[in-house]
CHARMM-style PDB file with segment names, atoms N, HN, CA, C and O in Angstrom:
ATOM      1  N   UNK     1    -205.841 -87.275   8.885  1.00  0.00      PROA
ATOM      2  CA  UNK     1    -206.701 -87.661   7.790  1.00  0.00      PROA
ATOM      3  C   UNK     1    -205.938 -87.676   6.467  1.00  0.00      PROA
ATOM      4  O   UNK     1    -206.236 -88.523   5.625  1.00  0.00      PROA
ATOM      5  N   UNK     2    -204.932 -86.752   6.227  1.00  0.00      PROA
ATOM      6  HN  UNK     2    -204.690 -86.063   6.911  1.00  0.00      PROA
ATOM      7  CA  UNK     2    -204.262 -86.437   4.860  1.00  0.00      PROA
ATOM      8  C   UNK     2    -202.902 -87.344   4.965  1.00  0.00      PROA
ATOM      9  O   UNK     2    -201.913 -87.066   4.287  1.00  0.00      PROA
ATOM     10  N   UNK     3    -202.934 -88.423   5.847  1.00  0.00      PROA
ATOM     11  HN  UNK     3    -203.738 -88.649   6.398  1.00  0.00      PROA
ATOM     12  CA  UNK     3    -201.704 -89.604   6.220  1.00  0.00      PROA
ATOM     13  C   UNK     3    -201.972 -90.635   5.252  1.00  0.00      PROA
ATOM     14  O   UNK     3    -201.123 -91.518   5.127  1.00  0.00      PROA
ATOM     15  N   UNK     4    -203.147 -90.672   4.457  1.00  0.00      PROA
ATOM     16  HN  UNK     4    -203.836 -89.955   4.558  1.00  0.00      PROA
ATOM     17  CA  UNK     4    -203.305 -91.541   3.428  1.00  0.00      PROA
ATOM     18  C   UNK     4    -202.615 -91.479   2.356  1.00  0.00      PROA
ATOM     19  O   UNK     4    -202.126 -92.572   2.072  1.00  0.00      PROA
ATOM     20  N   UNK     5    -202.286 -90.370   1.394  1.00  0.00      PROA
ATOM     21  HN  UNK     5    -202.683 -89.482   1.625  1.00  0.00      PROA
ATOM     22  CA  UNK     5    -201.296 -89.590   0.765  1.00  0.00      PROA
ATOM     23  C   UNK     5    -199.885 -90.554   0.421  1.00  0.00      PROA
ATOM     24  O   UNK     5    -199.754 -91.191  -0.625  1.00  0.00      PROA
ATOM     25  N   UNK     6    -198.954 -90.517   1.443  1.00  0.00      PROA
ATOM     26  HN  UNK     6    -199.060 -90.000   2.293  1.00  0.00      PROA
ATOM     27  CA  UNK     6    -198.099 -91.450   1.443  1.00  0.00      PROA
ATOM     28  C   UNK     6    -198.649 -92.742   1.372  1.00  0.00      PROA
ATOM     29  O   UNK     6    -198.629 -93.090   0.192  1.00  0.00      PROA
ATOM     30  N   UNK     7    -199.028 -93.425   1.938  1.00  0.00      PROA
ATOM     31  HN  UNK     7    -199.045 -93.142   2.897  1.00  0.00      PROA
ATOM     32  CA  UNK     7    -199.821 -95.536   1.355  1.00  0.00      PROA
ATOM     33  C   UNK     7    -200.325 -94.925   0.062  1.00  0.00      PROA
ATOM     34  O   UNK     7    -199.775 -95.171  -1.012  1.00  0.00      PROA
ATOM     35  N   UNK     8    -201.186 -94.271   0.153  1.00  0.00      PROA
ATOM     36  HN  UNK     8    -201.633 -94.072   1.025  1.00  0.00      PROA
ATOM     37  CA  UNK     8    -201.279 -94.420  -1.129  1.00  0.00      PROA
ATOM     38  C   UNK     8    -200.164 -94.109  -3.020  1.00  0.00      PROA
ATOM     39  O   UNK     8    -200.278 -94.790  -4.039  1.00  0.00      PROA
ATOM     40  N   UNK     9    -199.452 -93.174  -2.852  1.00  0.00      PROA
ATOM     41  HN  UNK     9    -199.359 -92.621  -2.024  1.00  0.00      PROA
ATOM     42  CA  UNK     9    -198.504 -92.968  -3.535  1.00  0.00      PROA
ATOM     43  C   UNK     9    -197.443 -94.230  -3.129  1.00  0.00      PROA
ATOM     44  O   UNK     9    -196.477 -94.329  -3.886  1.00  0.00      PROA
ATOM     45  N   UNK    10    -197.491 -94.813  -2.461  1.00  0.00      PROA
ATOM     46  HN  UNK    10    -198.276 -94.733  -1.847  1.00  0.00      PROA
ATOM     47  CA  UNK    10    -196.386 -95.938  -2.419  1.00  0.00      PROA
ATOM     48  C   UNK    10    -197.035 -97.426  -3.109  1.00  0.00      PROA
ATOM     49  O   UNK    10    -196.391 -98.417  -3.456  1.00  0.00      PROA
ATOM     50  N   UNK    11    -198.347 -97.231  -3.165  1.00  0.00      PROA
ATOM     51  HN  UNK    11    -198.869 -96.427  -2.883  1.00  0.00      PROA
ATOM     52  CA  UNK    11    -199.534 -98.206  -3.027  1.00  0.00      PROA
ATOM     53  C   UNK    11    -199.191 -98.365  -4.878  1.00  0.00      PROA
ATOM     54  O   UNK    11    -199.076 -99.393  -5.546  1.00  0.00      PROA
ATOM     55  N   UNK    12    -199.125 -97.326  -5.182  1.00  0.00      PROA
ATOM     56  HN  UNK    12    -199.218 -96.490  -4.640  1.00  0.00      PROA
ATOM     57  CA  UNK    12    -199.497 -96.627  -7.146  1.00  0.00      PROA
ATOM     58  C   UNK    12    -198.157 -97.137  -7.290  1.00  0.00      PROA
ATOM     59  O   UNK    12    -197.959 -98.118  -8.007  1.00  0.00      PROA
ATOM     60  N   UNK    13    -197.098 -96.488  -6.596  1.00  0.00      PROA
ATOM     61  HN  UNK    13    -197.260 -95.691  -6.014  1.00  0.00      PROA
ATOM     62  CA  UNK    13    -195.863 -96.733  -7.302  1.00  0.00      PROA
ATOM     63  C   UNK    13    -195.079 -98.660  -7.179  1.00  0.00      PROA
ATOM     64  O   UNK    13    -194.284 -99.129  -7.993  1.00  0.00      PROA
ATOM     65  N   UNK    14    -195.604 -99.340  -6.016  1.00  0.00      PROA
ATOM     66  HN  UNK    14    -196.250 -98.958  -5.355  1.00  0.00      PROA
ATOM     67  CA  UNK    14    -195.787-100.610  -6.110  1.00  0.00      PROA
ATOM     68  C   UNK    14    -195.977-101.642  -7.420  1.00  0.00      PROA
ATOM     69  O   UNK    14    -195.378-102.572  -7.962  1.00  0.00      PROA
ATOM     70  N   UNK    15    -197.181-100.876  -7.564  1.00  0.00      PROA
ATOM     71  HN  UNK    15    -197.667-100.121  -7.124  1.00  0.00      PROA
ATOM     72  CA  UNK    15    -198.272-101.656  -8.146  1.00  0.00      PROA
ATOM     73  C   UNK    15    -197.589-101.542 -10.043  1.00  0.00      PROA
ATOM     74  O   UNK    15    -197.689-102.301 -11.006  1.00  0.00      PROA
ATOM     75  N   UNK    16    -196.767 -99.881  -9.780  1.00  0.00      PROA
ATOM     76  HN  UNK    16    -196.685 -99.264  -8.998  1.00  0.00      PROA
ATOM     77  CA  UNK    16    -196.273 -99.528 -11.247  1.00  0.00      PROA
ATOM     78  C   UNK    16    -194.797-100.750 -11.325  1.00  0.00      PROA
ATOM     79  O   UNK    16    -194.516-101.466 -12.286  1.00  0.00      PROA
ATOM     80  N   UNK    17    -194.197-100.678 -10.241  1.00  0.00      PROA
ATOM     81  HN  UNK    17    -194.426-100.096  -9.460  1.00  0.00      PROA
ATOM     82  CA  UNK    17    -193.168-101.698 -10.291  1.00  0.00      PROA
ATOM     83  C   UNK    17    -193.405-102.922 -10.821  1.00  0.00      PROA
ATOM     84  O   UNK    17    -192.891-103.578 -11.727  1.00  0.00      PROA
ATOM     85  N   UNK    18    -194.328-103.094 -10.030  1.00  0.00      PROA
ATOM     86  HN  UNK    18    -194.745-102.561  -9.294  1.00  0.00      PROA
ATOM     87  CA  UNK    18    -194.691-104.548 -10.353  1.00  0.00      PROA
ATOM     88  C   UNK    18    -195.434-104.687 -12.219  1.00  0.00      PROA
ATOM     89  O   UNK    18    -195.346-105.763 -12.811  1.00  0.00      PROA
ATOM     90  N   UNK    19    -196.000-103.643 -12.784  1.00  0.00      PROA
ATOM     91  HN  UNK    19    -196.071-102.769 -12.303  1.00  0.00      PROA
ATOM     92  CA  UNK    19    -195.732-103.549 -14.105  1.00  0.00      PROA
ATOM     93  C   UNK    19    -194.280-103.374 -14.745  1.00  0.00      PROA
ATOM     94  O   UNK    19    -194.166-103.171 -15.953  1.00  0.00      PROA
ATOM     95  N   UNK    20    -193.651-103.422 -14.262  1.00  0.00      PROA
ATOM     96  HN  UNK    20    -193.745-103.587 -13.280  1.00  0.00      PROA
ATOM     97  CA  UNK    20    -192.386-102.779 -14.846  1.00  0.00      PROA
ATOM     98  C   UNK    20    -192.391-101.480 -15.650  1.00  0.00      PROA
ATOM     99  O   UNK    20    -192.082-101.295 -16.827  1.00  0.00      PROA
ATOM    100  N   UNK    21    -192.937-100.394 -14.461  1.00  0.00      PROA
ATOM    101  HN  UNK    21    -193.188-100.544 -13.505  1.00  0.00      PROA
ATOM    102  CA  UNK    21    -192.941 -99.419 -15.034  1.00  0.00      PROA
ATOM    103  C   UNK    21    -191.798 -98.774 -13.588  1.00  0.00      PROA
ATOM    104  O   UNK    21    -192.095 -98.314 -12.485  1.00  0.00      PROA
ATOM    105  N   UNK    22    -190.575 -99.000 -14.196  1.00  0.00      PROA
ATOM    106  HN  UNK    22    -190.334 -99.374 -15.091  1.00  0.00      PROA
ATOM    107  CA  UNK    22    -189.279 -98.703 -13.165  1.00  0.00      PROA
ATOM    108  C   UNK    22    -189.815 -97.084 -12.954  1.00  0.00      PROA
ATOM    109  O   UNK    22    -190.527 -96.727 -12.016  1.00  0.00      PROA
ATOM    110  N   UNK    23    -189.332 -96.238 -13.988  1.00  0.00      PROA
ATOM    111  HN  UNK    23    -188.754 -96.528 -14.750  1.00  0.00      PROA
ATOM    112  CA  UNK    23    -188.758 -94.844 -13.937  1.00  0.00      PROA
ATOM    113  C   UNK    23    -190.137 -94.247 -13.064  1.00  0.00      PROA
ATOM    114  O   UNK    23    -189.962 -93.382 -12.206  1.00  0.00      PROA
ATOM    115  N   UNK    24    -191.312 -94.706 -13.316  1.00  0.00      PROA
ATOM    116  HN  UNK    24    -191.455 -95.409 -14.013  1.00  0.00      PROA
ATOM    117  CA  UNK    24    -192.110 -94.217 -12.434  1.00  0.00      PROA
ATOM    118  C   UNK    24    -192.575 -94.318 -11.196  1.00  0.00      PROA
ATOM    119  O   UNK    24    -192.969 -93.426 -10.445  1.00  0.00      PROA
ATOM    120  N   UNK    25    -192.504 -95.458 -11.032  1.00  0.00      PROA
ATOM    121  HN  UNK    25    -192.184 -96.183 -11.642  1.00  0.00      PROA
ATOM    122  CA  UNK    25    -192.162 -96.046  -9.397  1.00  0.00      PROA
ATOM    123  C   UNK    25    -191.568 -95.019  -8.840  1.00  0.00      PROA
ATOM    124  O   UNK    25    -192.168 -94.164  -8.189  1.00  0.00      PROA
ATOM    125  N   UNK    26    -190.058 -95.032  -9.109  1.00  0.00      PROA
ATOM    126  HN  UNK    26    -189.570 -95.727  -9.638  1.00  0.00      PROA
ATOM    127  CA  UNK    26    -189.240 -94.257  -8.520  1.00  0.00      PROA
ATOM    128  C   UNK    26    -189.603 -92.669  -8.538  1.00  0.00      PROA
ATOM    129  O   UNK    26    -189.273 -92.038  -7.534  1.00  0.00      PROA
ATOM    130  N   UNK    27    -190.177 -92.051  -9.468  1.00  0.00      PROA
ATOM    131  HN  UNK    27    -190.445 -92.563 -10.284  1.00  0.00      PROA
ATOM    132  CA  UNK    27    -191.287 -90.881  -9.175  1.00  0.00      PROA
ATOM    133  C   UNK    27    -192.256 -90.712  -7.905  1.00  0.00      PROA
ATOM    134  O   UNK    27    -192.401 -89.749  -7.152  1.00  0.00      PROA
ATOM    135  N   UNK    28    -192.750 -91.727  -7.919  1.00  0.00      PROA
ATOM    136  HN  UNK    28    -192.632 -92.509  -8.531  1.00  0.00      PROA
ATOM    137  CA  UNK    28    -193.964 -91.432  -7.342  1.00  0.00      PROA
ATOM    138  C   UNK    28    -193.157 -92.057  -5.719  1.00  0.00      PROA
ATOM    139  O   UNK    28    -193.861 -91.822  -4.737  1.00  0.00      PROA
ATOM    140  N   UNK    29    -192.312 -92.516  -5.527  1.00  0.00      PROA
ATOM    141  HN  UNK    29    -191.740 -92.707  -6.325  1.00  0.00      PROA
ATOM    142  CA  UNK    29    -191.356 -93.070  -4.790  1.00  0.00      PROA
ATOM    143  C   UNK    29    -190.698 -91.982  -3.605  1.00  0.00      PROA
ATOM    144  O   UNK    29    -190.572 -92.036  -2.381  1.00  0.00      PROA
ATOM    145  N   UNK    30    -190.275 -90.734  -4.916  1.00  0.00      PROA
ATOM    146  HN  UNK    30    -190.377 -90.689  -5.909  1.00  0.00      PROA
ATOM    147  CA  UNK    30    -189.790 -89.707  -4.352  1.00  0.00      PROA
ATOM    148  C   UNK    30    -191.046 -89.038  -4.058  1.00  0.00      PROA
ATOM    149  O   UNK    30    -191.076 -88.682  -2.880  1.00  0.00      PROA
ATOM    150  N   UNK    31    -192.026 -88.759  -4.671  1.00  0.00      PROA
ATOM    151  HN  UNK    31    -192.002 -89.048  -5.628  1.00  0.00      PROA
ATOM    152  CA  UNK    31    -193.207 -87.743  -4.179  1.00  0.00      PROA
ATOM    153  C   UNK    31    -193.627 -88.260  -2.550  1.00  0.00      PROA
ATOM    154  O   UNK    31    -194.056 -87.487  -1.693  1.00  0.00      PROA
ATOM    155  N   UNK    32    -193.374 -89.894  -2.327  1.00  0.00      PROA
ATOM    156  HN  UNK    32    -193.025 -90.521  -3.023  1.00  0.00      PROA
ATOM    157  CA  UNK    32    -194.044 -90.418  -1.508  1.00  0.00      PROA
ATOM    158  C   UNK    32    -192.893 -89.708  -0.267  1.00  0.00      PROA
ATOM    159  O   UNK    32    -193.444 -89.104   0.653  1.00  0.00      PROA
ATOM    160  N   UNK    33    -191.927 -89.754  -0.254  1.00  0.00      PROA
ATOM    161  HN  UNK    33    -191.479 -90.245  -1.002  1.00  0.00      PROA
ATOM    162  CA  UNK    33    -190.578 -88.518   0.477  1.00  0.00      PROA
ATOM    163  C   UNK    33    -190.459 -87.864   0.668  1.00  0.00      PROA
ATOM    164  O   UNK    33    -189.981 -87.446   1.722  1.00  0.00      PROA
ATOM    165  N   UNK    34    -190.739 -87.428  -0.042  1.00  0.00      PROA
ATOM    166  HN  UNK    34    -191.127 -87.768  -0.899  1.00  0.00      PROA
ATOM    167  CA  UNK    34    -191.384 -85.505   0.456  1.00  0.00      PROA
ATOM    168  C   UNK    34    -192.880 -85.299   1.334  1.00  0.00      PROA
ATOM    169  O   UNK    34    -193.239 -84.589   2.273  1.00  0.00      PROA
ATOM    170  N   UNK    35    -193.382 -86.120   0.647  1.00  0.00      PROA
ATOM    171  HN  UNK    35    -193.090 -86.697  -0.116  1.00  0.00      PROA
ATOM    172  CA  UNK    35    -195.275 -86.060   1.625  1.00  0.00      PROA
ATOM    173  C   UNK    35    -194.183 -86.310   2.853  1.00  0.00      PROA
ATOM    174  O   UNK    35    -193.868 -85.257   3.407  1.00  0.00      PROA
ATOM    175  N   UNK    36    -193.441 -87.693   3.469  1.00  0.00      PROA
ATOM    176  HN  UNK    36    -193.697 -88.548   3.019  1.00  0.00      PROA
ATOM    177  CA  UNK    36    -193.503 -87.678   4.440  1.00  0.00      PROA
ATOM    178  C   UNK    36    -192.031 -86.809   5.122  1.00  0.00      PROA
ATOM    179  O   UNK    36    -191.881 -86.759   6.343  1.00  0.00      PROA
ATOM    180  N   UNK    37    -191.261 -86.318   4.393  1.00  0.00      PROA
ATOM    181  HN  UNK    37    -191.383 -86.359   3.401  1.00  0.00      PROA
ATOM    182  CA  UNK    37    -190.529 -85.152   5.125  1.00  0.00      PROA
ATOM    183  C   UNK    37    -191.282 -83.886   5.700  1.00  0.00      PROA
ATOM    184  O   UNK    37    -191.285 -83.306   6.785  1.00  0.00      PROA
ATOM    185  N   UNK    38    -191.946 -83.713   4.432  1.00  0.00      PROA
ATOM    186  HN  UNK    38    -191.943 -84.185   3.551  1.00  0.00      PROA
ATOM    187  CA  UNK    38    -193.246 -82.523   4.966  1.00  0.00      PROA
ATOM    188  C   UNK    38    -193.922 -82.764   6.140  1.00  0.00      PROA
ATOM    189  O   UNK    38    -193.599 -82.265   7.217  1.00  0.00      PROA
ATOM    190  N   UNK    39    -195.037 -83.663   5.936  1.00  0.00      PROA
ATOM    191  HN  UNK    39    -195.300 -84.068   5.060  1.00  0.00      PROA
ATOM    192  CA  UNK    39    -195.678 -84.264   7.621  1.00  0.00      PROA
ATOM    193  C   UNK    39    -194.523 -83.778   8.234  1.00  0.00      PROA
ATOM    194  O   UNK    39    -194.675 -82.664   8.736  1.00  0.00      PROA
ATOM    195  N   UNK    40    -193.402 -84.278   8.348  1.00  0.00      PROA
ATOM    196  HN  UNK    40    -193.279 -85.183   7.941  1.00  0.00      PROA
ATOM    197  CA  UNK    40    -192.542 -84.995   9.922  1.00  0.00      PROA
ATOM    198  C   UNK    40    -192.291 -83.703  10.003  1.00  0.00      PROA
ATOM    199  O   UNK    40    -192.283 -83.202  11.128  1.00  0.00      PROA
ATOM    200  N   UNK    41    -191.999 -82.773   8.706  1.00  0.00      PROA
ATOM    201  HN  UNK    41    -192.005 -83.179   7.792  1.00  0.00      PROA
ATOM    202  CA  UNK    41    -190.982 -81.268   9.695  1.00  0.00      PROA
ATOM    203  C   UNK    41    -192.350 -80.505  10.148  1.00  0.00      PROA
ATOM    204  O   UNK    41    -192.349 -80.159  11.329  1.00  0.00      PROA
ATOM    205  N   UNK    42    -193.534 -80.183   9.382  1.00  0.00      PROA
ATOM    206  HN  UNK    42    -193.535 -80.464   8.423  1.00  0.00      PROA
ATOM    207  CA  UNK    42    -194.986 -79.911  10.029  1.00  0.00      PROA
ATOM    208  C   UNK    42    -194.788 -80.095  11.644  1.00  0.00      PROA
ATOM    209  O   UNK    42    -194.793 -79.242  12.531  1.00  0.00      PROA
ATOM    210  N   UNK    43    -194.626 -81.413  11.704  1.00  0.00      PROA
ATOM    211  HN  UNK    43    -194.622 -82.107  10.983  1.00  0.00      PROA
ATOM    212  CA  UNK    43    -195.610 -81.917  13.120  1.00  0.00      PROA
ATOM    213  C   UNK    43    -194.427 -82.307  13.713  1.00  0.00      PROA
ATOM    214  O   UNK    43    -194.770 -83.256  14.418  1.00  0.00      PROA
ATOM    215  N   UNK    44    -193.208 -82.139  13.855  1.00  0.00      PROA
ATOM    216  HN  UNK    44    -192.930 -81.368  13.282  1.00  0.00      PROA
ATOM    217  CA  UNK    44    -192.279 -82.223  14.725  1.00  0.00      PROA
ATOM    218  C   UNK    44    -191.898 -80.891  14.869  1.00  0.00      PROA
ATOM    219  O   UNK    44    -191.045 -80.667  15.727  1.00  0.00      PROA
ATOM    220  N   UNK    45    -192.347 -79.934  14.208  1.00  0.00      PROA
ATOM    221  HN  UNK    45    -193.040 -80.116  13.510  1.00  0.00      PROA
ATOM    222  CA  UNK    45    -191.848 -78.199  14.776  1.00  0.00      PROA
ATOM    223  C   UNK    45    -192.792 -77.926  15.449  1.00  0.00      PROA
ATOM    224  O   UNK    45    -192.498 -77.586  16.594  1.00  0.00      PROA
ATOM    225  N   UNK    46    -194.158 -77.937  15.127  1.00  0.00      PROA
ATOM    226  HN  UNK    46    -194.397 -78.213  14.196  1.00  0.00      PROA
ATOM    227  CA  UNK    46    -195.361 -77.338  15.489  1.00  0.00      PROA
ATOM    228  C   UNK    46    -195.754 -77.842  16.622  1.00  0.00      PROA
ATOM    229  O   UNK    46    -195.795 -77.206  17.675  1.00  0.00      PROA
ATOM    230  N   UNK    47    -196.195 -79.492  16.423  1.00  0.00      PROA
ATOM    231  HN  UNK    47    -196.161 -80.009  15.567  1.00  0.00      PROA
ATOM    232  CA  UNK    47    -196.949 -80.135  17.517  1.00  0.00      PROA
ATOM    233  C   UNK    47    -196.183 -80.681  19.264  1.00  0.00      PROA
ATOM    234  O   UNK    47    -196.637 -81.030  20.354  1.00  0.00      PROA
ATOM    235  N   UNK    48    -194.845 -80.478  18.661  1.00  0.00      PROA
ATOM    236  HN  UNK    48    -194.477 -80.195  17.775  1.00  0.00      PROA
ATOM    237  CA  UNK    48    -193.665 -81.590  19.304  1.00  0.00      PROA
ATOM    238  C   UNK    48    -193.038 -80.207  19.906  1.00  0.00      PROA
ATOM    239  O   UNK    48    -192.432 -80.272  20.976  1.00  0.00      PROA
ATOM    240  N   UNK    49    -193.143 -79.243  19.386  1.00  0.00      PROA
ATOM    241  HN  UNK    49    -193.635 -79.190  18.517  1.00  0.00      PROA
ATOM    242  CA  UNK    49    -192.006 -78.004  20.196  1.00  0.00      PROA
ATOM    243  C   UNK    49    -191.027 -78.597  20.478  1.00  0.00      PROA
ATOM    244  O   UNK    49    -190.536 -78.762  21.595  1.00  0.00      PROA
ATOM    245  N   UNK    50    -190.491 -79.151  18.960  1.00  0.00      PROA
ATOM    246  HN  UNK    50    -190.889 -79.018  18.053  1.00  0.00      PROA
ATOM    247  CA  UNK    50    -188.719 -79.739  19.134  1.00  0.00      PROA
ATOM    248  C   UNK    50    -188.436 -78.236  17.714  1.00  0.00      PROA
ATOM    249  O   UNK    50    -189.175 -77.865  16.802  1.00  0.00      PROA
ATOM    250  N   UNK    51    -187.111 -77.772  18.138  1.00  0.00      PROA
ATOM    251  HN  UNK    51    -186.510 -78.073  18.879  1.00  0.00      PROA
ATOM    252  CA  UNK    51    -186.830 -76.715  17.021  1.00  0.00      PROA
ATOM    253  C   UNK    51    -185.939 -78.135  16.108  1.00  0.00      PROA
ATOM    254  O   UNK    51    -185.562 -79.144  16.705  1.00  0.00      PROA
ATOM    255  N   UNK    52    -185.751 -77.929  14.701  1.00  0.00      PROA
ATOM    256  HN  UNK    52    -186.057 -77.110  14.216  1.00  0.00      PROA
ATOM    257  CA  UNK    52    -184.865 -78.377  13.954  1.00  0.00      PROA
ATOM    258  C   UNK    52    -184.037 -77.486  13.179  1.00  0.00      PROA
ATOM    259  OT1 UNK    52    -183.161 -77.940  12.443  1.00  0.00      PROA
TER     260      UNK     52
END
């Protein structure tokens, strides 16, 4: 349910590009990187019983 998070922060930072609002794009760019490093190490330790 909380997989929306990333589209959406990529969705904002798009939409800021396309204003030419560079430096923030790339903000919300990186936030959108971390949501999904987080998910993946979450649910590839926990759900997946893969160790990293």
């Amino acid at each position: 349910m909380y997989m929306f998070l990333p589209f959406l922060t990529a969705s904002i930072g798009l939409i800021l590009v396309w204003f030419e609002k560079r430096f923030a794009g790339l903000i919300l760019l990186a936030i959108t990187l971390v949501i999904l490093m987080v998910w993946f190490r979450f649910h590839a330790t926990s759900h997946l019983n893969i160790s990293l």
